[in-house]
N, C-alpha and C positions, 0 to 999 in steps of 0.2 A: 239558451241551449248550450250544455256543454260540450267543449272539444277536444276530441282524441288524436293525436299526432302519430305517425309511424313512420319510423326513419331506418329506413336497411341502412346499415351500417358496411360502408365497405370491410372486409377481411372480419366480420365477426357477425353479433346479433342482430334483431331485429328490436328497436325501444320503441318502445308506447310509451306515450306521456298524458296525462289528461284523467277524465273523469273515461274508466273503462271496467269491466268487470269479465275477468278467465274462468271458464268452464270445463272441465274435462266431459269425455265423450257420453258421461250419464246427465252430466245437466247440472253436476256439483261443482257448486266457485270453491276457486282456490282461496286461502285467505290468504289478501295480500298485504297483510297487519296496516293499512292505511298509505301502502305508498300510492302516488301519484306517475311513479317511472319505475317502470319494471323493461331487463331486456329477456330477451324469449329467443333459445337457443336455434340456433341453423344447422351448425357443424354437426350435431348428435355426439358431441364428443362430452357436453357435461354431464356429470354426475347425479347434477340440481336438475335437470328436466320437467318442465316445458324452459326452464329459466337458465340462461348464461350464469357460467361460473368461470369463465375467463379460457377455460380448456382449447378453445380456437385455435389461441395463441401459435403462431408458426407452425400451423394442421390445414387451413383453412382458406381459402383465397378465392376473393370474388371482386369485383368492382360492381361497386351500387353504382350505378348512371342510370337516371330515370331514362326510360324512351315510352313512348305510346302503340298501344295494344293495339288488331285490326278492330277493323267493326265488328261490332258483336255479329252473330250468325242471325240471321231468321229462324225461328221453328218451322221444320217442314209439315205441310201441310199434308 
């Protein structure tokens, strides 16, 4: 089985790496002429959307530091 990587990048995107395939909200893939690494905009500041084009740059500020989510919730019954 292949494997997808996702790394928030502090101060910028979010990169995928691996075997992965982008769809916009109809169900249509992007072509993503054969890359393996694509990064996928956060700031809303690119141009290129859904994809980083570098626009962040000095707009932008986050620290990625993973932490852990609560417990999922129960469905209410």
């Amino acid at each position: 089985m292949a494997t997808t990587k996702i790394t928030v990048n502090s101060n910028g995107s979010i990169k995928l790496e691996g075997d992965f395939e982008i769809i916009d909200r109809n169900g249509t893939p992007y072509g993503l002429g054969g890359r393996e690494i694509v990064s996928i905009c956060r700031c809303g500041r690119s141009q290129n959307k859904p994809f980083c084009d570098g626009s962040h740059k000095g707009h932008f500020e986050h620290d990625a530091t993973a932490f852990d989510l609560p417990p999922k919730a129960e469905p209410k019954k």
